[in-house]
N, C-alpha and C positions, 0 to 999 in steps of 0.2 A: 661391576656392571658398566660403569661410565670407560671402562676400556676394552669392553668388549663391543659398547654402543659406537663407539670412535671405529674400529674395528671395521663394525657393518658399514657403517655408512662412507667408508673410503670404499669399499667393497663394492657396495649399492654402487656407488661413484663410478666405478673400474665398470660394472657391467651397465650402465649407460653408455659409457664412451664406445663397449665391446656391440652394444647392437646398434648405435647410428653412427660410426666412426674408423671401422676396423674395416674396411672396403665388402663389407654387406657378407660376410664369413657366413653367416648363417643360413642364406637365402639357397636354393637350390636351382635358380632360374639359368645359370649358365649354361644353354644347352648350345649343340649343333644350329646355326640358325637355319630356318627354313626358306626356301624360292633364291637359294644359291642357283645361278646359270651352269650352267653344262661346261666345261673347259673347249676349248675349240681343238686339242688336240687332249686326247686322257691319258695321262701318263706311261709310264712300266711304273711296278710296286711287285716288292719282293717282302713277302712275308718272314721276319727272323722269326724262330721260337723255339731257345733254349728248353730245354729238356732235361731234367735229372730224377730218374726213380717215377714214372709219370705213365706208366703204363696203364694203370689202374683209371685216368681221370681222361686218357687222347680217347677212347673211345669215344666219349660221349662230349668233345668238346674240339678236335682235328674236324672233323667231317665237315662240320660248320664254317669252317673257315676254307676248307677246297673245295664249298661248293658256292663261292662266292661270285655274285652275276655282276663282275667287274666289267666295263665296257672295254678297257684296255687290257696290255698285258699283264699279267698276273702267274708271277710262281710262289714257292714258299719253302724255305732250308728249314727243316729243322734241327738243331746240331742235338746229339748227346753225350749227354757231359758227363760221361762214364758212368752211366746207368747200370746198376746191376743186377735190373727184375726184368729185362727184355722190352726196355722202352726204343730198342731200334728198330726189333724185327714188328713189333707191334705197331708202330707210323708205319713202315714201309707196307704192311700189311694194308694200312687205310686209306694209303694212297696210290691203289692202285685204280685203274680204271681210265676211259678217256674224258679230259678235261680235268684231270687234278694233275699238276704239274708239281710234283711234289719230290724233292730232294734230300734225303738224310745224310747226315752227316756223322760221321763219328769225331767227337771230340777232342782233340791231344791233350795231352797231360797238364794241366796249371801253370803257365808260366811265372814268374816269380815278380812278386810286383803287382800281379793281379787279382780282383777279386775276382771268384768265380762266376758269376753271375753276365759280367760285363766280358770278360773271354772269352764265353758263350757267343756273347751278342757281335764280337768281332769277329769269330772265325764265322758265323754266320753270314756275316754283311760281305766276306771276302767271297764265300761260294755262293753268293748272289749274283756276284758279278755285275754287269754294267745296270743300271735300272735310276730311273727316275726316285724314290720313295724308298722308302725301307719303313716295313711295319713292325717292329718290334711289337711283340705279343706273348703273354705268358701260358702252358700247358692246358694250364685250367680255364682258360676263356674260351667261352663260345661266343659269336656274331650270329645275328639275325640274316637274313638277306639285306642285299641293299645296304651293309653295315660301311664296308668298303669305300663303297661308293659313295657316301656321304661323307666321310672324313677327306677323302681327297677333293671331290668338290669344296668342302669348306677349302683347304689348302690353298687350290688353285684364286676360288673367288677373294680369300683375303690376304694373299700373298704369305702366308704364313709357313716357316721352317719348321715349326711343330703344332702337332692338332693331337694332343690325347686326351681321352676320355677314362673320368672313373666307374672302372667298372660296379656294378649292381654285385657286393661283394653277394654269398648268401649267411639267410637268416631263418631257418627253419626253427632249428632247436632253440630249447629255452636258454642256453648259453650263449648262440651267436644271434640271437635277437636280444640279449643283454652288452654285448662288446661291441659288434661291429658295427652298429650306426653309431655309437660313439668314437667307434675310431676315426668313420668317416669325420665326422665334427669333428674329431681333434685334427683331423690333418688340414680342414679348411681354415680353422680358426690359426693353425701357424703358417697356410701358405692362402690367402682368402683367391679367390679362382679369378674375381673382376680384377683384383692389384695385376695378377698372372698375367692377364689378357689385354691390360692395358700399356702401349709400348714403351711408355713413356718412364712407368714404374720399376723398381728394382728387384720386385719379388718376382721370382720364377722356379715355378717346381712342375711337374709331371706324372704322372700315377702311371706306374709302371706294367701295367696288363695291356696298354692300348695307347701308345706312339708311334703316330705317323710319323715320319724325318724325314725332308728333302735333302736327299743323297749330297749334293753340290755346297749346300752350307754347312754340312756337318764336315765337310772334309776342310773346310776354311777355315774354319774353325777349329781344327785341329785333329779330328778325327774321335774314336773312342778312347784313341791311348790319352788322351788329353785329360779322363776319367777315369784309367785304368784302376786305379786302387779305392775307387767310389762304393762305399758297404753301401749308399741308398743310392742306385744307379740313376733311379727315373727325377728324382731332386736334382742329384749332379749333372744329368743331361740338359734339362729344363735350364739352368744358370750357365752350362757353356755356352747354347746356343743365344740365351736373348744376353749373355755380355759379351765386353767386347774378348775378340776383333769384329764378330760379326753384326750384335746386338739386332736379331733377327725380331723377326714377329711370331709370337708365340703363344698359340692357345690351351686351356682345359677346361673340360668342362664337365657336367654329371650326364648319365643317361639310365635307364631301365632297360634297356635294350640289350647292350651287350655286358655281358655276365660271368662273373665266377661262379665256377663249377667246385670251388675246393669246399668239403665239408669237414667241419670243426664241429663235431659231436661231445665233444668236451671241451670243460675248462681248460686241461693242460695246452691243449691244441692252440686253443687262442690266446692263452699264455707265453707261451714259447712264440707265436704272431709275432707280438708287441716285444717280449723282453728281448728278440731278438738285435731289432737294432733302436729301441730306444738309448743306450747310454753313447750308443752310434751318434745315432744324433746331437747328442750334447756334446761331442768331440770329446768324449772319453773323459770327460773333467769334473772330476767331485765339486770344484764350485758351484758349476752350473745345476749339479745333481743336486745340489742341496738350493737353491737357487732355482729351482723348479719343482719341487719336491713342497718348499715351503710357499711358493706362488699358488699349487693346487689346492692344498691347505686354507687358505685364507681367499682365493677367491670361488671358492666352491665348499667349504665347508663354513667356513666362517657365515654366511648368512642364514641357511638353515640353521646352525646351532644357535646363533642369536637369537631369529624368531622361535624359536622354541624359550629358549630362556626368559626374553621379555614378554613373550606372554603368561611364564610362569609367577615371573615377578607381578606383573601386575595382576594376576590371579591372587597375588598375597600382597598385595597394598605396597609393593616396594617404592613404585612413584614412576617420575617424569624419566629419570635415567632407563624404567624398564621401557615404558612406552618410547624413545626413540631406539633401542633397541628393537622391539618389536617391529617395527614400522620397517626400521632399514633394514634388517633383517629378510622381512618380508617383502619388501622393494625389488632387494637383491635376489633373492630365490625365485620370484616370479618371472623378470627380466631375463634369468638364466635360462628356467623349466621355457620360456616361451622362445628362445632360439635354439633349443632341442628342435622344437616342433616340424617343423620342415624338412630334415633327416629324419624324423620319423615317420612323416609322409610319404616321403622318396620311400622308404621300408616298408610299408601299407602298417605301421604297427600303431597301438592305441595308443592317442594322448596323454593318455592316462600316468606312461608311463616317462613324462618330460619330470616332474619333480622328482622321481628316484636319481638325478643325474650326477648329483652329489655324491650317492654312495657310486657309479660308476667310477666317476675323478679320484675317490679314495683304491678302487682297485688299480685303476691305470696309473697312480702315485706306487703302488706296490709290485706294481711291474717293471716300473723304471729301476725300482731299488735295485730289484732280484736281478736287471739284465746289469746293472752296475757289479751286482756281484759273482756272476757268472764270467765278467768279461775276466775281475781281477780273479777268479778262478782257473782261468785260460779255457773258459769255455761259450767266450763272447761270439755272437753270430752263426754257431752251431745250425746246422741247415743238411739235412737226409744228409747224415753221416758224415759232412766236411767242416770244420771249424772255421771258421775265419777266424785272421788275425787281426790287430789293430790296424787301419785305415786311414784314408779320409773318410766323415760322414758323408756327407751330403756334395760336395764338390767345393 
């Protein structure tokens, strides 16, 4: 008991420091801000968005985006990246009509060196040709009206080389109203959005459905080949632009507005999400894997199980060791369940469901494993029919 009590309360400890100390990871206030001015000239922006197997999800999510009430000019490439269910004829089919300037593109083959993903996003940027902006944007987003128009205002008004937004992944089902506002949380808690946005700081990531880029810094910085082999492209992007050479100004933030459209009707779905490039992330290294594996462990399980145990105890007269077990225990658990809360705001979902968070971290713990052991299966980053190989993570 006395080392389980010791346990909790560095625990307890670790999740103080995580809700006033860790640049406000939990909060969800980073929005677009409001009564940005008008730019005195609005740019050109050229919409990228990669495409693979996507036939199924442009209907209900292309249309949204060409019919954007841009006050400037506005096109959109979408390359496809050797689709094999008729995801070319089907954009070109959506983009017909006056006022949707819309470009498809066929794909070439993988070059070597590349990840998929980001070869996409380069031969798109090249059939853009001259433009202010480049929106990278993924298949499954939809925009609201006025979506557009408000990430470039911010740009313009805060001088800023990147403006993405996380998009409102979806949460219907009873599985992805269990994973994905935890994922959300877990991606703030490793990149917190205000460190992002403050220039000064060295944290910089992007959430890959919804990046603005000003064309002219992203080439001074060396271009996309400068990420070419990035498995997390919008991480690697986010860390070229705000280091150097150009150590630009660079935002993210959350919104409800614009939205993924992919649905995860099952577990395996959002399994395969996460396992894909979790061990991506930890740069391929069982240290780290176990070294994070044992972090979740202890600061997410370790307080629930304490307060449970020291209440047991002293439900049987074991003494003062259960009691500060219980207490920190409890300390810890509550601290935690109540930095859920605001992700699950942003989700409309019950509070109710902030202390289950524990057992979430233990599945997200079992997802790391499984993408560590997929990878050394040689079936790491597996993605609609294309494997990736070992990488850079994150840039």
């Amino acid at each position: 008991m006395p080392i389980l009590a010791g346990a909790c309360l560095l625990a307890a400890m670790a999740w103080v420091y995580l809700l006033t100390g860790h640049g406000g990871y939990w909060r969800t206030d980073q929005r677009l801000p409001d009564g940005s001015p008008d730019p005195e000239r609005w740019p050109s922006v050229a919409a990228v968005v990669p495409a693979r197997n996507e036939a199924a999800i442009l209907p209900v999510t292309l249309p949204s985006l060409l019919a954007q009430d841009y006050p400037g000019t506005f096109s959109v490439v979408l390359v496809d990246d050797g689709s094999t269910d008729g995801t070319g004829p089907v954009a070109t089919g959506l983009g017909g009509g006056p006022g949707r300037p819309l470009r498809v593109v066929a794909g070439s083959p993988l070059r070597p060196g590349w990840a998929g993903k980001v070869w996409a996003m380069a031969q798109g940027a090249e059939a853009a040709g001259t433009c202010d902006f480049l929106l990278f944007t993924d298949a499954d987003i939809s925009y609201p009206p006025g979506a557009l128009t408000a990430l470039v205002r911010a740009a313009e008004a805060g001088r800023r080389a990147l403006v993405s937004q996380m998009a409102l992944l979806r949460a219907d089902t009873r599985w992805e109203q269990v994973i994905v506002p935890a994922f959300v949380y877990f991606f703030a808690q490793l990149y917190p959005f205000r460190r992002v946005n403050r220039p000064e700081s060295r944290t910089a990531a992007a959430a890959g459905g919804c990046m603005l880029v000003r064309r002219e810094v992203l080439a001074a910085a060396g271009g996309l080949e400068r990420i070419k082999d990035a498995r997390i492209d919008d991480v690697a992007l986010g860390r070229l632009l705000k280091r150097p050479p150009v150590r630009a100004r660079c935002w993210l933030g959350f919104t409800s507005d614009v939205r993924s459209r992919r649905p995860y009707p099952r577990l395996a779905g959002l399994w395969d999400m996460v396992a894909r490039s979790a061990y991506t992330q930890l740069r391929y290294s069982p240290v780290l894997l176990a070294a994070t594996v044992l972090g979740l462990v202890w600061l997410y399980l370790v307080p629930p199980a304490g307060a449970i145990a020291g209440l047991a105890g002293l439900a049987a007269g074991v003494g003062r060791p259960a009691g500060w077990c219980a207490a920190a225990g409890l300390a810890g658990w509550a601290i935690m369940a109540a930095t859920y809360l605001p992700v699950l705001r942003l989700y409309r979902l019950s509070p109710l469901r902030a202390p289950g968070l524990p057992l979430i971290a233990l599945l997200y713990a079992a997802m790391t494993v499984d993408s560590a052991r997929r990878h050394h299966a040689g079936r790491g980053g597996e993605w609609k029919g294309r494997t990736i190989g070992a990488g850079r993570g994150s840039g």
